[in-house]
C-alpha positions in Angstrom: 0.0 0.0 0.0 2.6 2.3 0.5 4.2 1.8 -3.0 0.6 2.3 -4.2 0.4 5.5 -2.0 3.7 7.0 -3.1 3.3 6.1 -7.0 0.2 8.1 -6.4 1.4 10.9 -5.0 4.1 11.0 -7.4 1.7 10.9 -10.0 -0.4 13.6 -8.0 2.7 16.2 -8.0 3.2 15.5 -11.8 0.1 15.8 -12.6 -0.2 19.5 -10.0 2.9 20.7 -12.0 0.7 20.9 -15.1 -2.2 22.6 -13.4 0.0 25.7 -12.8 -1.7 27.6 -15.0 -5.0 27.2 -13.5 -5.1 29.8 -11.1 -6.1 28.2 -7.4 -4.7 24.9 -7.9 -2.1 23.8 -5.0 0.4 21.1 -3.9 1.3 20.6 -0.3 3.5 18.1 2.0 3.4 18.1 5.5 3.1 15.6 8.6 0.6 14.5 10.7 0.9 13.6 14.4 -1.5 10.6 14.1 -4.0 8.5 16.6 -5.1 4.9 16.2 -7.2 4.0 19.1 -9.3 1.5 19.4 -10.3 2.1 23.5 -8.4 -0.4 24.7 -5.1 0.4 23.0 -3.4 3.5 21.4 -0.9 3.9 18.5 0.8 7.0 17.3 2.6 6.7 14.3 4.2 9.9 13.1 2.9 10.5 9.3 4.1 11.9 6.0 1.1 13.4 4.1 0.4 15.3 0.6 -2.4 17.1 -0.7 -3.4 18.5 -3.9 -6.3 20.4 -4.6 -8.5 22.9 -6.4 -10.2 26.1 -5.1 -12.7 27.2 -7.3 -12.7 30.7 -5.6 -12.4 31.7 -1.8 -15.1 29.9 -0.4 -15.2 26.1 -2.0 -12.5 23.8 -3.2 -11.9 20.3 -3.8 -8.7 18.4 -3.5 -7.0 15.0 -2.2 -4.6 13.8 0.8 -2.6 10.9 0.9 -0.5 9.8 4.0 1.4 7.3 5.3 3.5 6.1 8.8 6.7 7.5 8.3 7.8 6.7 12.0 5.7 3.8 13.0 4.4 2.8 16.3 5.0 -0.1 18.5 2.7 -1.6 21.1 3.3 -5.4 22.7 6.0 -5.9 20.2 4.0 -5.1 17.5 5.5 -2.2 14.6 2.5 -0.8 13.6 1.9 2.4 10.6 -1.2 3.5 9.4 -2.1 4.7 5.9 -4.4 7.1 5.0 -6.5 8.5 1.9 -9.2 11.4 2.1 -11.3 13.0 -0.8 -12.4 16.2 0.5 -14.2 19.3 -0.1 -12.8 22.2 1.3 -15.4 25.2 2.7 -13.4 28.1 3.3 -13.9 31.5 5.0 -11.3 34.4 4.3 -9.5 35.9 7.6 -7.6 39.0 6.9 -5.8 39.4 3.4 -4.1 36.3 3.2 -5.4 33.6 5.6 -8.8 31.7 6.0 -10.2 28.7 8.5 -11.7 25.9 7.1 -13.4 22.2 7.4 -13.0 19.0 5.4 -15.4 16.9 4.8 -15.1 13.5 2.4 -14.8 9.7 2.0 -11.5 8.3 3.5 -9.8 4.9 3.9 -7.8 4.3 6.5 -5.3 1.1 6.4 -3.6 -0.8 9.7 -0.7 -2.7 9.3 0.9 -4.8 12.4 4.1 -6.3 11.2 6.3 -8.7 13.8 8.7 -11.3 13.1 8.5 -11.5 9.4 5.3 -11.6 9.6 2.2 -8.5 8.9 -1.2 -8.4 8.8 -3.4 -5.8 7.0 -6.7 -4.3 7.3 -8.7 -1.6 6.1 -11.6 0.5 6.2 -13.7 3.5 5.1 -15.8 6.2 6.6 -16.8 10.1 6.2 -13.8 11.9 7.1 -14.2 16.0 8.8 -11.8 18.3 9.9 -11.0 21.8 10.1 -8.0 23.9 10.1 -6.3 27.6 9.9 -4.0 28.6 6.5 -2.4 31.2 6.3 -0.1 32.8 3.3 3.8 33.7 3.8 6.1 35.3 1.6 6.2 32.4 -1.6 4.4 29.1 0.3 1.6 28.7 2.1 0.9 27.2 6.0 -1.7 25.3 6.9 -2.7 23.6 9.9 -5.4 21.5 10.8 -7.1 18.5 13.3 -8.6 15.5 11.0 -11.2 12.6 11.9 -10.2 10.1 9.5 -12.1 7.6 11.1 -15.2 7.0 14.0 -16.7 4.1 14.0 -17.4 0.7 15.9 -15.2 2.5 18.8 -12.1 3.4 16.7 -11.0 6.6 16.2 -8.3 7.6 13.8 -7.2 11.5 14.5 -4.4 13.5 13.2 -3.0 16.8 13.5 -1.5 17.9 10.8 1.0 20.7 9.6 1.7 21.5 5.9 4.2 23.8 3.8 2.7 24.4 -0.2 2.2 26.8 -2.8 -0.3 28.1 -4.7 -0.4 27.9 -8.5 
C-alpha cells in the first residue's frame, strides 16, 4: 500500500505541475501527528502526508490527501503504521488578506498494518472523514494547519493533527 500511495502521490505532484496555470490549484506536503485508538489500546505513528487540490474561488475547493507512517508505532512488540487516503471538499472563509479557516469533509480509507517477526497483517476500512483547520499565506508558500477525523466508528478513532508547507499555483 505504500508503493501504491507513493506512485500516487508522485503521479499527484506530476500531474499538479501541469495545473500551474490554473489559477487556485495547490500542492502541499506536510506531517501529521496521528492516533489509532481502538479504547483499549493506542498507536501513534508519526505520518508523511500530501495534498493536492483545487479552489474554485475563496469559499469552496476540492482536492485529495494521501498519508502514510513515516515513524511507525509499536505496542506489545507489535511495529504498527497507518495509511491514509481522504477526498475532500474544502469550505473556506477568508480571515484577513491572506489567511482563511476551514473544514474538510469526504470519503476516507484508512489502512492498519501490524508487522512482527516477518510476519504482517493488513486491514482496512472507510468512513466520512471532517476536519477543520487555519491557512495562512507567507512570503512564496503557504501554511496550513489542521485537526482530522479520519475515522469514528465501531469505537475506533483515527485523528491527526497535521502541519503543511505548499504553494499556490
Amino acid at each position: 500500500m505504500k508503493k501504491s500511495l507513493l506512485l500516487a502521490s508522485i503521479l499527484l505532484l506530476s500531474i499538479s505541475a501541469q495545473l500551474r496555470a490554473a489559477e487556485g490549484a495547490y500542492a502541499m506536503v506536510g506531517g501529521g501527528l496521528l492516533t489509532f485508538d481502538d479504547g483499549v489500546d493506542e498507536i501513534e505513528p508519526k505520518q508523511l502526508l500530501g495534498r493536492i487540490g483545487y479552489n474554485f474561488n475563496n469559499y469552496i475547493g476540492v482536492g485529495f490527501e494521501g498519508g502514510f507512517s513515516l515513524i511507525e508505532d509499536e505496542l506489545f512488540g507489535v511495529d504498527f503504521d497507518v495509511t491514509t487516503t481522504f477526498f475532500y471538499v474544502r469550505g473556506s472563509i477568508p480571515v484577513g488578506g491572506k489567511s482563511s479557516v476551514y473544514a474538510l469533509i469526504g470519503p476516507t480509507n484508512v489502512d492498519l498494518t501490524g508487522s512482527v517477526g516477518g510476519f504482517s497483517i493488513t486491514g482496512d476500512d472507510n468512513d466520512t472523514g471532517t476536519g477543520f483547520g487555519f491557512e495562512t499565506q507567507l512570503e512564496t508558500l503557504s501554511f496550513s494547519v489542521d485537526y482530522i477525523t479520519y475515522f469514528d466508528d465501531d469505537g475506533v478513532d483515527v485523528n491527526s493533527i497535521n502541519f503543511s508547507l505548499g504553494s499556490y499555483f
